[in-house]
Wavefront OBJ file of the C-alpha trace (Angstrom):
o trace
v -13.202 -8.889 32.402
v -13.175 -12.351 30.824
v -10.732 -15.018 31.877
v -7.640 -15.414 28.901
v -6.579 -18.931 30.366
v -4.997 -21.141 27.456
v -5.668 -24.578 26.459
v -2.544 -25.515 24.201
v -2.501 -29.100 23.448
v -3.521 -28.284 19.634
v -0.168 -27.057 19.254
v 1.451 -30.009 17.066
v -1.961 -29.616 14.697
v -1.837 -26.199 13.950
v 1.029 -25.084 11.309
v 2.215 -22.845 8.435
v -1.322 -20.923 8.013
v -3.608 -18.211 8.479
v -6.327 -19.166 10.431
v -9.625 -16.925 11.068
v -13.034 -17.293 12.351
v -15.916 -16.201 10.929
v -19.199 -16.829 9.480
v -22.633 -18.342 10.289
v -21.733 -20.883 13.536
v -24.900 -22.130 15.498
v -24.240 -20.758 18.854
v -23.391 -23.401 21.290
v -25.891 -22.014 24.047
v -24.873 -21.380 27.763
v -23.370 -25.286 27.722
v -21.157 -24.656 25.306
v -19.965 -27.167 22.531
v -20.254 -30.935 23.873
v -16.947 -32.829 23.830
v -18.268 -34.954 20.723
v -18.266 -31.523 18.656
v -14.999 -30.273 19.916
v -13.566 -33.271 18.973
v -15.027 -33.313 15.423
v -13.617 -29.778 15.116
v -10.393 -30.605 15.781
v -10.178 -33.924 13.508
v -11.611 -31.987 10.576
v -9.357 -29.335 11.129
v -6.070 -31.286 11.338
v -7.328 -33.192 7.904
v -7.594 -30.122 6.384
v -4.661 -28.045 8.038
v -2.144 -31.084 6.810
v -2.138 -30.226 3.255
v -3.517 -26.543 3.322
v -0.265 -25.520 5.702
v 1.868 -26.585 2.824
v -0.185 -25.554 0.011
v -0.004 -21.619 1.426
v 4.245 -22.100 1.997
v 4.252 -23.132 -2.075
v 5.090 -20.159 -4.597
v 1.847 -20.118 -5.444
v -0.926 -21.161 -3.134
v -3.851 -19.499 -5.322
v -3.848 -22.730 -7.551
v -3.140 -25.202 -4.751
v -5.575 -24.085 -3.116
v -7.781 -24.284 -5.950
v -6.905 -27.756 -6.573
v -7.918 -28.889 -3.014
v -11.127 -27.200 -2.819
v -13.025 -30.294 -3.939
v -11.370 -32.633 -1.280
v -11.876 -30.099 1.401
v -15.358 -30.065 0.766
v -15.697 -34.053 0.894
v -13.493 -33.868 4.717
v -16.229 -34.765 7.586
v -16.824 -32.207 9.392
v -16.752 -29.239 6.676
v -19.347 -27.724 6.297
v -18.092 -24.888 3.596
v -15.622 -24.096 1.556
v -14.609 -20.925 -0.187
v -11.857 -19.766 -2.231
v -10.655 -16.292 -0.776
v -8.830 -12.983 -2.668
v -6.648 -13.834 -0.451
v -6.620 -17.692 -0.439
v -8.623 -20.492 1.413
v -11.708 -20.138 3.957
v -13.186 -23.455 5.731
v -16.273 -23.665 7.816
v -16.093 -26.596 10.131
v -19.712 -27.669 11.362
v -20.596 -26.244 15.027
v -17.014 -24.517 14.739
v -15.429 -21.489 13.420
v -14.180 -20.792 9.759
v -10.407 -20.962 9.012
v -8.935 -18.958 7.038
v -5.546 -19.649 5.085
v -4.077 -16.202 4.727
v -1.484 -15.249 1.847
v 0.161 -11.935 3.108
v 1.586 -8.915 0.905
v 5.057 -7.282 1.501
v 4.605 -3.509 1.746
v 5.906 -1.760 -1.313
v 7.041 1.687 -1.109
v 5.058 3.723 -3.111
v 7.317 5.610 -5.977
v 6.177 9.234 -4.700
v 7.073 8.529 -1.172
v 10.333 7.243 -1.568
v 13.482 8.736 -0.069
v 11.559 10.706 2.047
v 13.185 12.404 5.210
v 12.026 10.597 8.396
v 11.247 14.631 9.623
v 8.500 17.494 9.057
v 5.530 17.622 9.539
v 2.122 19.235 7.504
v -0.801 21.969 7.576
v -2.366 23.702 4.618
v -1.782 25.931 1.362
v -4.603 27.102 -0.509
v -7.884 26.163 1.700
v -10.608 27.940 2.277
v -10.804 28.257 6.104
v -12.636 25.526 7.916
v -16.879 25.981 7.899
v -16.972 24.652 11.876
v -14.476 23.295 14.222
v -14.786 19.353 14.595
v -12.108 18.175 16.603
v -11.121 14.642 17.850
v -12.630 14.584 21.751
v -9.427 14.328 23.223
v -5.677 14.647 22.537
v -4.865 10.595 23.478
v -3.051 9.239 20.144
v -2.094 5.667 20.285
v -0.035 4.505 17.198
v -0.249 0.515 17.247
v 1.454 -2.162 15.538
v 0.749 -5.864 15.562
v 3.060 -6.378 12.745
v 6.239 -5.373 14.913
v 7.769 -8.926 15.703
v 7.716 -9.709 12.021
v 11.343 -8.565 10.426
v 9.195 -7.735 6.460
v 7.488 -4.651 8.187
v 10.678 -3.404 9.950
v 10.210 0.110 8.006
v 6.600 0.061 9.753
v 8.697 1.025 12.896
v 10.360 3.581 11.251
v 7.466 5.293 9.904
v 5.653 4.888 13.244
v 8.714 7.008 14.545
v 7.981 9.719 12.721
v 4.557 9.879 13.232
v 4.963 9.785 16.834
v 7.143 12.590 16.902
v 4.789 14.810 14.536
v 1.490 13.891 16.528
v 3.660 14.882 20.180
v 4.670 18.230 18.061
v 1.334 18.709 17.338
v 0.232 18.608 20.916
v -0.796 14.780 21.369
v -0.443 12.473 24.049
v 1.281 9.759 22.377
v 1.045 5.728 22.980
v 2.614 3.237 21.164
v 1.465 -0.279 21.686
v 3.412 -3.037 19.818
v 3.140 -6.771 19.289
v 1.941 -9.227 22.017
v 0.668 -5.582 24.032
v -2.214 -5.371 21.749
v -4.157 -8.509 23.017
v -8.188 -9.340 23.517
v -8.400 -7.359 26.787
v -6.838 -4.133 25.087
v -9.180 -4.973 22.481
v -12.073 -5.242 24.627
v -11.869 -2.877 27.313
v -8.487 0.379 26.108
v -9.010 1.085 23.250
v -11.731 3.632 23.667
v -9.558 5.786 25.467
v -8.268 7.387 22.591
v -9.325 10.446 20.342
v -6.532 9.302 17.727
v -6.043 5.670 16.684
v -3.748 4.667 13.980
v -3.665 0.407 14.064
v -1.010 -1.500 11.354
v -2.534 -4.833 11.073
v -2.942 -7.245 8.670
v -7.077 -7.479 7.723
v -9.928 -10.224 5.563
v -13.402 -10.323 4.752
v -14.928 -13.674 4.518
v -19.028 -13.673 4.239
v -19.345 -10.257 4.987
v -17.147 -9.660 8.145
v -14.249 -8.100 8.913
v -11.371 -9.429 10.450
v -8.403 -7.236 12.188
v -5.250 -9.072 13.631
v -4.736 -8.478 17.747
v -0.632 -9.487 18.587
v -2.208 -12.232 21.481
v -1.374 -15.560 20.399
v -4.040 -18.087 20.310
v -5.145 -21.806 19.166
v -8.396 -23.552 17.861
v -7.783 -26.362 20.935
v -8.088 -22.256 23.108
v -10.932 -21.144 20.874
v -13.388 -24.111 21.244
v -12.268 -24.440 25.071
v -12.547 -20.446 26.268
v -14.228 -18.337 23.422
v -17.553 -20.571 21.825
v -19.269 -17.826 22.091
v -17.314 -15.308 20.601
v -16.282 -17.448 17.547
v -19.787 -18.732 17.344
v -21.233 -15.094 17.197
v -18.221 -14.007 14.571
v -16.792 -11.476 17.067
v -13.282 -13.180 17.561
v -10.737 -15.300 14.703
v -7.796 -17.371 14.929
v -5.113 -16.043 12.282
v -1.545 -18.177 11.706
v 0.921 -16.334 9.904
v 3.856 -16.765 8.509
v 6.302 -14.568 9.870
v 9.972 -13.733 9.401
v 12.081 -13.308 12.871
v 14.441 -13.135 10.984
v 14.072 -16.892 10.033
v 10.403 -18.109 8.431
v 8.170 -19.033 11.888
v 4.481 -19.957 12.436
v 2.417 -17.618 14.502
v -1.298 -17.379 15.345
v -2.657 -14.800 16.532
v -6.487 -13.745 17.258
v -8.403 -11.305 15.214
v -11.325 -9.149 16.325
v -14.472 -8.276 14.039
v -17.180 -5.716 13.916
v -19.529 -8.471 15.858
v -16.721 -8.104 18.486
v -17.243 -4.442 18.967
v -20.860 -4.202 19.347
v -21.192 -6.611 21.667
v -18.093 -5.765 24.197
v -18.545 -1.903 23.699
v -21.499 0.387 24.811
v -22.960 3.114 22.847
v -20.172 6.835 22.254
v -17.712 5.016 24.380
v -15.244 6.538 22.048
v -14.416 10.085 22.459
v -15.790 10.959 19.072
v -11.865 9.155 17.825
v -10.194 9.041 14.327
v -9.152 5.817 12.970
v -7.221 4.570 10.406
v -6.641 1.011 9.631
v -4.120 -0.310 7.370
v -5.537 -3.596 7.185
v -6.744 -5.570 4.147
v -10.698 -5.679 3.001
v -12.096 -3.449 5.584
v -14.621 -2.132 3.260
v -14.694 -5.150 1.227
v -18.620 -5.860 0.037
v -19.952 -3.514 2.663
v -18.982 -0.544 5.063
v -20.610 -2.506 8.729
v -17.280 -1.949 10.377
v -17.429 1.454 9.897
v -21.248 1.539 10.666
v -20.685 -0.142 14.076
v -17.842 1.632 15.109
v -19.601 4.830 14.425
v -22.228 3.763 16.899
v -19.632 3.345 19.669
v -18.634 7.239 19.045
v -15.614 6.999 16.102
v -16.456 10.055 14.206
v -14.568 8.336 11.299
v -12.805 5.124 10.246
v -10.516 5.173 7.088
v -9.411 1.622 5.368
v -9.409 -0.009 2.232
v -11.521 -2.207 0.402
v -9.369 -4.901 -0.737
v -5.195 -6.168 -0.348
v -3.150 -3.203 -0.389
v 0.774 -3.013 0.241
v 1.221 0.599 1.045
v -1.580 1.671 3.358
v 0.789 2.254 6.251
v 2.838 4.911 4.140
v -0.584 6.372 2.781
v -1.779 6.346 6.447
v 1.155 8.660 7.366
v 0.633 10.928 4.628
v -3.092 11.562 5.582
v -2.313 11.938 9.576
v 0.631 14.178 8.096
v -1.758 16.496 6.007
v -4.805 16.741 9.071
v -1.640 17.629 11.776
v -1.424 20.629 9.646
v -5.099 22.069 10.698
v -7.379 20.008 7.425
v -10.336 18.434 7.808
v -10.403 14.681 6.785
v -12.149 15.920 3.632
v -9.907 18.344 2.468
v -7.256 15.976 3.055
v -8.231 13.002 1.504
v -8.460 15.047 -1.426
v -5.073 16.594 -0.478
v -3.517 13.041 -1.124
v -1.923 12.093 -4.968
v -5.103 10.010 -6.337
v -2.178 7.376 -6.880
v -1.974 6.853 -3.169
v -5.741 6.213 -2.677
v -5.402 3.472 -4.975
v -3.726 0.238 -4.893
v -3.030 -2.551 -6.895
v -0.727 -4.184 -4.561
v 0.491 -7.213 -7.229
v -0.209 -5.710 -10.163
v -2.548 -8.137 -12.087
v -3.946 -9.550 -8.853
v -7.715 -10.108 -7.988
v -8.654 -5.987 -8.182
v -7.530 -2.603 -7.115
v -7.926 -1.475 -3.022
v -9.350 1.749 -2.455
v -9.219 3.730 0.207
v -12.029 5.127 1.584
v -13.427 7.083 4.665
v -16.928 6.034 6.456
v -19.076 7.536 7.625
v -19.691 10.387 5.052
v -20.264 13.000 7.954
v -16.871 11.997 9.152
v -15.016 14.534 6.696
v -15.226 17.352 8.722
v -13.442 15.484 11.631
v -10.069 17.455 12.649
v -7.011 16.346 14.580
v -6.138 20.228 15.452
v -6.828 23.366 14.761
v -5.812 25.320 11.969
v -2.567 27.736 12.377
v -0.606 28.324 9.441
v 0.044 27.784 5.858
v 3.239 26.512 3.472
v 2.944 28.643 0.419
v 4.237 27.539 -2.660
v 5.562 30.428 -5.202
v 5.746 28.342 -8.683
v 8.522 29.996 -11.204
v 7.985 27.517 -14.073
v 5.346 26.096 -15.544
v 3.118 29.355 -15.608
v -0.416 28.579 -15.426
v -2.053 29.306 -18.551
v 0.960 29.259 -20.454
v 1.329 27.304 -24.474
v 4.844 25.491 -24.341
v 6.257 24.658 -27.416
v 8.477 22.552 -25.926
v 7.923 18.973 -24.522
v 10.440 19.786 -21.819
v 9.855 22.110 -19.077
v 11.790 22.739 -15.950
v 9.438 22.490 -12.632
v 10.733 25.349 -10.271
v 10.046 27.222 -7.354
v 10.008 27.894 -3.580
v 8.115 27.465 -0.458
v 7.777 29.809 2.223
v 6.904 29.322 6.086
v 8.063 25.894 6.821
v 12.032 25.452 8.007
v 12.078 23.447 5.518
v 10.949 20.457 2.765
v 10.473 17.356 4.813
v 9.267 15.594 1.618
v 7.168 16.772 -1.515
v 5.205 15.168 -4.064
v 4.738 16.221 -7.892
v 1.623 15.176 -9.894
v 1.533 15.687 -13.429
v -1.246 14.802 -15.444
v -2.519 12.252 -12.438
v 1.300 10.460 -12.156
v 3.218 11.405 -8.666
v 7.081 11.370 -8.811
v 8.793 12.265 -4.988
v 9.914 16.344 -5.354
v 13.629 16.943 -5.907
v 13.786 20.062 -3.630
v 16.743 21.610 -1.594
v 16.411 23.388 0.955
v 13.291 25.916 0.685
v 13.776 25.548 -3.212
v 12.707 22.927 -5.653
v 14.133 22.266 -9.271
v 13.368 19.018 -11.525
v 12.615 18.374 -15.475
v 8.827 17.199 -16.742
v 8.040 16.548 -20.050
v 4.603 17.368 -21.207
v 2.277 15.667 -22.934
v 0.485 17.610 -25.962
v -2.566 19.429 -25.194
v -4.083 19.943 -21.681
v -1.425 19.775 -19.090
v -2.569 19.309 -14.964
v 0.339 20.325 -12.604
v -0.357 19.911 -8.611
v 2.815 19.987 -6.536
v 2.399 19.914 -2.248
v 4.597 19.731 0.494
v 5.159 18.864 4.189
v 7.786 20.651 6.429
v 8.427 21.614 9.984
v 7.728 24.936 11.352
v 9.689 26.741 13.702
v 7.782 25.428 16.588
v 8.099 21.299 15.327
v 4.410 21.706 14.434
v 3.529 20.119 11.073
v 2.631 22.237 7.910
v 1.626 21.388 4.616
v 1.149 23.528 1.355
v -0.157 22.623 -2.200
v -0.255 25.098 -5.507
v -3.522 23.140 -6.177
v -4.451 22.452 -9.783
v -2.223 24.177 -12.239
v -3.123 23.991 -15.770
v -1.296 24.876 -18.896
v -0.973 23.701 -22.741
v 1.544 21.497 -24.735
v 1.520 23.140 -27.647
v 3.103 20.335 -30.205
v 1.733 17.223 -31.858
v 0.856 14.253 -29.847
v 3.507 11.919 -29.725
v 3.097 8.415 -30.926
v 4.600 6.818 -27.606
v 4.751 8.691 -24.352
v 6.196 5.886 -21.497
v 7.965 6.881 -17.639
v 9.449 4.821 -15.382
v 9.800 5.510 -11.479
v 11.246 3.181 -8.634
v 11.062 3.307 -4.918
v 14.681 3.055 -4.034
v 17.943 4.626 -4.817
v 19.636 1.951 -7.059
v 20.284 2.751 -10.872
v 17.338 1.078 -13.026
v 17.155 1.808 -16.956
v 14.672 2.673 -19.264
v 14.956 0.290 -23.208
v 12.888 0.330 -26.076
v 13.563 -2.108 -28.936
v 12.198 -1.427 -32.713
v 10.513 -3.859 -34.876
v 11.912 -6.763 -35.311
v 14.577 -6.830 -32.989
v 14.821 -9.429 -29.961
v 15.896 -9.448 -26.303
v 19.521 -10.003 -27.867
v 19.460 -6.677 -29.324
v 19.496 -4.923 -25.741
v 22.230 -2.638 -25.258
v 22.867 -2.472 -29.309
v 22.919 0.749 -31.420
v 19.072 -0.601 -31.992
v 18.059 -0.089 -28.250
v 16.583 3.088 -26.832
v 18.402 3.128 -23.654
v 21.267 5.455 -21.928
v 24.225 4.226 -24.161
v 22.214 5.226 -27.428
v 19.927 7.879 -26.270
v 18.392 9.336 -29.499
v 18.040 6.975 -32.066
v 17.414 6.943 -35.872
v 14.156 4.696 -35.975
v 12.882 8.155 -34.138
v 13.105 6.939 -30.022
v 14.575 9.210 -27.184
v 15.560 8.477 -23.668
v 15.262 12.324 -21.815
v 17.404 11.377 -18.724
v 19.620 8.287 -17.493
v 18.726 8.083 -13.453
v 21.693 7.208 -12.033
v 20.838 7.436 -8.491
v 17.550 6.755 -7.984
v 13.563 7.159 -7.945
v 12.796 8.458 -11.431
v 11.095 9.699 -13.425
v 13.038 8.634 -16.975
v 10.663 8.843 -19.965
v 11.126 7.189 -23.234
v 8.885 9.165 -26.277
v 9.095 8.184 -30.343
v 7.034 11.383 -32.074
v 6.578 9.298 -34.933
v 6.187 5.705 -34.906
v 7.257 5.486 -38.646
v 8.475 1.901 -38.477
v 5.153 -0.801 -38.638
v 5.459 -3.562 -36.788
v 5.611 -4.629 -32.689
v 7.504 -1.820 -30.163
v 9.005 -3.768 -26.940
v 9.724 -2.033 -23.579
v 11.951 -3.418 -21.072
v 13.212 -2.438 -17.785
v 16.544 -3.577 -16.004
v 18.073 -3.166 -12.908
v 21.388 -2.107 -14.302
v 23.012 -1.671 -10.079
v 20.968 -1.728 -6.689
v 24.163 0.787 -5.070
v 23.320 -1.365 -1.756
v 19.672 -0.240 -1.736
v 18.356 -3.971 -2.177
v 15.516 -4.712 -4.520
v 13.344 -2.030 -6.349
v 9.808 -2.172 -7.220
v 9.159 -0.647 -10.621
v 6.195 0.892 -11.953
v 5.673 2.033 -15.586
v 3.173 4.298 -17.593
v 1.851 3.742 -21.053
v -0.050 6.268 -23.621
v -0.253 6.304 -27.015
v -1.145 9.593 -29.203
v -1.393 10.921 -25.710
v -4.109 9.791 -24.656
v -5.300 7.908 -21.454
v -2.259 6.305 -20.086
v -1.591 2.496 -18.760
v -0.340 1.844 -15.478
v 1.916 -1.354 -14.776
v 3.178 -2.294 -11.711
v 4.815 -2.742 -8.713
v 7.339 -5.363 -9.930
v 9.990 -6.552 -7.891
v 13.447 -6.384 -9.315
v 17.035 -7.664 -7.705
v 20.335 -7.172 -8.947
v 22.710 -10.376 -8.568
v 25.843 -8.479 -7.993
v 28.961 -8.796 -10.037
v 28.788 -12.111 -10.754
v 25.403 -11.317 -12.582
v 23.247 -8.240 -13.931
v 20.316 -7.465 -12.424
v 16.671 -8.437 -13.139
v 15.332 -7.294 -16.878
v 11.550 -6.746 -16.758
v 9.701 -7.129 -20.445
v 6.927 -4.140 -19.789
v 5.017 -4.558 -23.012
v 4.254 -4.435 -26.605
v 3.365 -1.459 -28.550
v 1.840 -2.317 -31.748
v 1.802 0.717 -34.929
v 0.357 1.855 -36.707
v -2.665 0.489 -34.627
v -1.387 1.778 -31.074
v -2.259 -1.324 -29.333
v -1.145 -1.468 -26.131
v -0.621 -5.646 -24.477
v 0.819 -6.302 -21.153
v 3.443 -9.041 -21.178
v 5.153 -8.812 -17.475
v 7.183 -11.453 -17.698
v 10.617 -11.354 -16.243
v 13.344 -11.901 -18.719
v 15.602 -15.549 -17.830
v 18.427 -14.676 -19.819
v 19.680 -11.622 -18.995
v 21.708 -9.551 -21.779
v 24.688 -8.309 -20.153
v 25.800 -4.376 -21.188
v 29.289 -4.372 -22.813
v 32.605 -4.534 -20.509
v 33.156 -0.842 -21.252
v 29.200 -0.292 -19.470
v 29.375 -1.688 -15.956
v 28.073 -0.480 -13.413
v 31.191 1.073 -11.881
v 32.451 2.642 -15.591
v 28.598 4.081 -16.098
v 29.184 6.561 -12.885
l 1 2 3 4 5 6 7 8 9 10 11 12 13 14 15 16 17 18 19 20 21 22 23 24 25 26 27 28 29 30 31 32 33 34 35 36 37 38 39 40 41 42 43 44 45 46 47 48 49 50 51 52 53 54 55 56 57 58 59 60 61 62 63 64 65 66 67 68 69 70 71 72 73 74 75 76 77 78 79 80 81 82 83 84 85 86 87 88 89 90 91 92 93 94 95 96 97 98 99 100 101 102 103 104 105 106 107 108 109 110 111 112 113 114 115 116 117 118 119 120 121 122 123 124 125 126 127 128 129 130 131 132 133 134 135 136 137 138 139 140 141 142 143 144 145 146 147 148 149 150 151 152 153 154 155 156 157 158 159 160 161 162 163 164 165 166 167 168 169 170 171 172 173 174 175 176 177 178 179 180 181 182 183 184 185 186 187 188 189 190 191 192 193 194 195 196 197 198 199 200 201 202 203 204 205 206 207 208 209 210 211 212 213 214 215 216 217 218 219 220 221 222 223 224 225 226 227 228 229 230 231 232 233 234 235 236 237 238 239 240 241 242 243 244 245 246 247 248 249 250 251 252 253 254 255 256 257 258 259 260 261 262 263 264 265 266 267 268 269 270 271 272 273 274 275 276 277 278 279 280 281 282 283 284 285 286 287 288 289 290 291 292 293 294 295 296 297 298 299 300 301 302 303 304 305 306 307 308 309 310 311 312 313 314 315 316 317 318 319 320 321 322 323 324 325 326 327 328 329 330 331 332 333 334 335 336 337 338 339 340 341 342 343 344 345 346 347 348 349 350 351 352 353 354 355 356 357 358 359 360 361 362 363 364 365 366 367 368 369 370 371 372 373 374 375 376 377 378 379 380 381 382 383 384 385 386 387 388 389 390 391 392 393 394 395 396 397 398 399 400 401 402 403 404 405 406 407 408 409 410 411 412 413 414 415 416 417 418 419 420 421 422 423 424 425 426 427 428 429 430 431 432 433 434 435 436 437 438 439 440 441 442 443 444 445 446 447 448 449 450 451 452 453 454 455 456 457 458 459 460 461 462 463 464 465 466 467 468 469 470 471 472 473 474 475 476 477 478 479 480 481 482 483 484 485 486 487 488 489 490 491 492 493 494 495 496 497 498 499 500 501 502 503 504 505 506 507 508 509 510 511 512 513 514 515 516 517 518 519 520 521 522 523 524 525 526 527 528 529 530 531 532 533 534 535 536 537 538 539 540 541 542 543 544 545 546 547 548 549 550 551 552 553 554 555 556 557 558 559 560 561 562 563 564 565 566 567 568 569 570 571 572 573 574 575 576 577 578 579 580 581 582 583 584 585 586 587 588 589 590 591 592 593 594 595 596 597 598 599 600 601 602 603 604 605 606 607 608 609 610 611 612 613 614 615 616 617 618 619 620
């Protein structure tokens, strides 16, 4: 085992960033680098580091960073420069590439929130497995580097419940947090287990992959102890900011691909599952996956770019194979919302989660043993509805219970509003072809997990397409409201007789507002059947009371003579308390006769405030 010893006296240099090593370094040879290079490192470095620190603390580093690029490049000593998805990268000649990080909240997808922290998950409606491909051994180890940092706290909360569903299901369960997971864990544990779930934060620069360890680290450590490694891309240096509970600088190493095939021998993994919920895994090519298969992983699942609710999707798939699925069928089991994310909507591109390699999908974590069934009352497959509204209802036998359940219609999840064994919530259809999928997770009598799923249920809407079909959902339980302003009416004009919204909820230019959420989640839907008035539509969204439930992220859907619908969001919305309403969110325009469709996302400065009579307290 290599010698960790630390050289700190780099510590003053180093600040407010997101280092990483990477890239194309000349290998320093059995000497190592010479005292002239380590010193050139280290002067470039701090040149660079002085301004770039601050740059990534601004509100928006993306265009600092742009601006600098030029005088980074000119710095001697630097050999390259990119700019990043995620922000800065600088090779330093003989030394490694540093990496200026800017990190994502996680945002609670709008299916999954509210969800009980209990159940579990196996199967409803598979065909029964071809072969038997289990993990090689029952060792689960659930770890977290993100634990010291106060924005994931929930990350603990979700690693709770998985713990106790995997230890249900049979597992040996380890949990390895923090400063735990360091280079020799890294290097010489990790294969011990069949079932690895890591929460990390993740980048690709130049065609490697980077995955955050919790061991601490400097460049003054790096060019001392690991030339090597850095040389070689196998090891980075990453400097986050983190929140404990005040803003701190940390740095912490990161371990790539290169890392693994060089300090692991050939199936020393016991033919394991992972899933990372770090950024980029798969970004421009699949080689983590590819080496990591080598070593004996049956199957690595990540994402190919920034993503803000992989831990949450993570949980859902582990959920789903707990209940006897292959990683196949439950990958496909998952809402296609889930296996897509935009993180800030508008960013650089969408993340998608993927598994590698292919013949990894008929990996298991157990065995098969039972099914949820789920006995659907209303809609009736097959069925013409007349009516845009429908009442979803049912029941599910063989769990104790609905731990959480998720309803798809027409590719948009909402979170199932079910009681007890019994479910009961309001759609509204959109005119022709109709898709229905609803699944669940719940507990069996034993604490094993079990999950069920109607699969595909299709019916008709048997009424005109409407002119303007538009939900809104939210991840939290505060009160946010649905508006939609006519033609020629202005931000003024919210909470007027002229505003679509819960005060006026069917107006006469032709709108209608189905439902006023008071209490969280969604789904509220604003339709017009007939745009009859010309001229530009404008949808809003305002957080009319949080109910102590903090700030929501809202997301909103789009589609005109129902046709393919427009997704916007996550966007962050806080209410200011009494003194002030909350945050109003201008969605978009809606142009008619044309139909056009334009983005504006923009959040609104001067907030309307609803009449005295309207507060929050009076509206409940």
């Amino acid at each position: 085992m290599r010698s960790r010893s630390a050289v700190l006296s780099l510590a003053a240099i180093l600040a407010l960033a997101l280092l990483y090593s990477c890239s194309d370094s000349t290998d320093p040879g059995e000497e190592g680098l010479t005292e002239e290079q380590k010193q050139a490192i280290l002067e470039a470095h701090a040149t660079v580091s002085q301004t770039a620190d601050a740059v990534l603390l601004t509100d928006d580093p993306f265009d600092g960073f742009e601006a600098m690029a030029s005088s980074y490049r000119d710095v001697p000593g630097v050999e390259e420069v990119w700019l990043t998805e995620d922000g800065l990268a600088v090779k330093y000649e003989s030394g490694p590439t540093v990496a200026w990080y800017v990190a994502r909240d996680p945002i609670v997808p709008p299916y999954d929130a509210g969800s009980p922290e209990a159940g579990a998950t196996p199967l409803g409606g598979w065909m029964p497995a071809s072969r038997l491909e289990p993990v090689g051994n029952s060792e689960a180890v659930l770890l977290n580097a993100l634990s010291r940092d106060n924005r994931f706290f929930i990350v603990d909360l979700l690693t709770d419940d998985l713990e106790t569903k995997l230890d249900d299901s049979g597992f040996n369960v380890t949990r390895v947090d923090g400063e735990d997971i360091d280079l020799d864990f890294m290097e010489d544990e990790l294969s011990r287990y069949g079932m690895i779930f890591f929460t990390t934060h993740g980048i690709q620069i130049g065609g490697n992959h980077y995955i955050a360890t919790g061991q601490e680290g400097t460049v003054d450590e790096m060019v001392e102890v690991y030339p090597d490694d850095f040389a070689n891309d196998r090891i980075a240096l990453m400097v986050v900011v983190e929140y404990r509970p005040l803003r701190t600088i940390q740095r912490y190493y990161g371990v790539s691909e290169h890392y693994f095939d060089n300090y692991y021998a050939d199936d020393a993994f016991p033919h394991s599952f992972l899933y990372l919920t770090a950024c980029q895994v798969f970004a421009a090519n699949t080689r983590m996956a590819t080496v990591l298969s080598a070593k004996g992983v049956a199957a690595v699942v990540g994402w190919t770019a920034n993503n803000c609710w992989g831990i949450f999707t993570g949980r859902r798939l582990v959920e789903i194979m707990l209940g006897g699925l292959e990683l196949g069928e439950a990958f496909s089991a998952l809402p296609d919302e889930s296996k897509v994310d935009n993180c800030i909507f508008g960013g650089p591109g969408e993340a998608v989660l993927e598994y590698h390699p292919p013949s990894g999908q008929s990996l298991q974590l157990v065995e098969r043993f039972g099914t949820a069934e789920i006995e659907l009352d209303s809609p009736v497959a097959g069925t013409d509805y007349a009516n845009r509204s429908v009442t979803l209802a049912g029941r599910v036998t063989g769990p104790e219970s609905i731990g959480h359940g998720v309803v798809s219609l027409n590719g948009i999840a909402t979170t199932l509003t079910a009681s007890g064994l019994e479910f009961s919530q309001p759609l509204v259809l959109r005119g022709g072809m109709n898709v229905l999928e609803v699944s669940i997770v719940g507990p069996a009598a034993d604490g094993k997990t079990m999950f069920g799923t109607t699969g595909e249920v299709t019916f008709m809407g048997a009424f005109p397409p409407l002119d303007l079909w538009t939900e809104l959902r939210w991840n939290n339980r505060g009160d946010v409201d649905f508006h939609l302003l006519p033609p020629g009416k202005d931000v003024d004009a919210l909470f007027s007789g002229d505003d679509c919204h819960f005060m006026f909820d069917v107006t006469d230019w032709g709108c209608t507002l189905d439902v006023d959420d008071i209490d969280g989640y969604g789904p509220e839907h604003i339709t017009v059947e007939a745009a009859t008035v010309p001229g530009i539509y404008r949808l809003f969204v305002h957080f009319f009371y949080d109910l102590g439930a903090g700030p929501a992220d809202a997301f909103v859907s789009v589609a005109v003579r129902d046709g393919d619908a427009l997704h916007f969001g996550p966007f962050r919305l806080v209410d200011y308390g009494e003194e002030r309403d909350g945050d109003i969110w201008e969605v978009a325009t809606i142009e008619y006769p044309s139909g056009t469709v334009r983005y504006v996302g923009r959040k609104v400065e001067a907030s309307p405030t609803p009449p005295p009579n309207m507060t929050a307290k009076r509206k409940r």
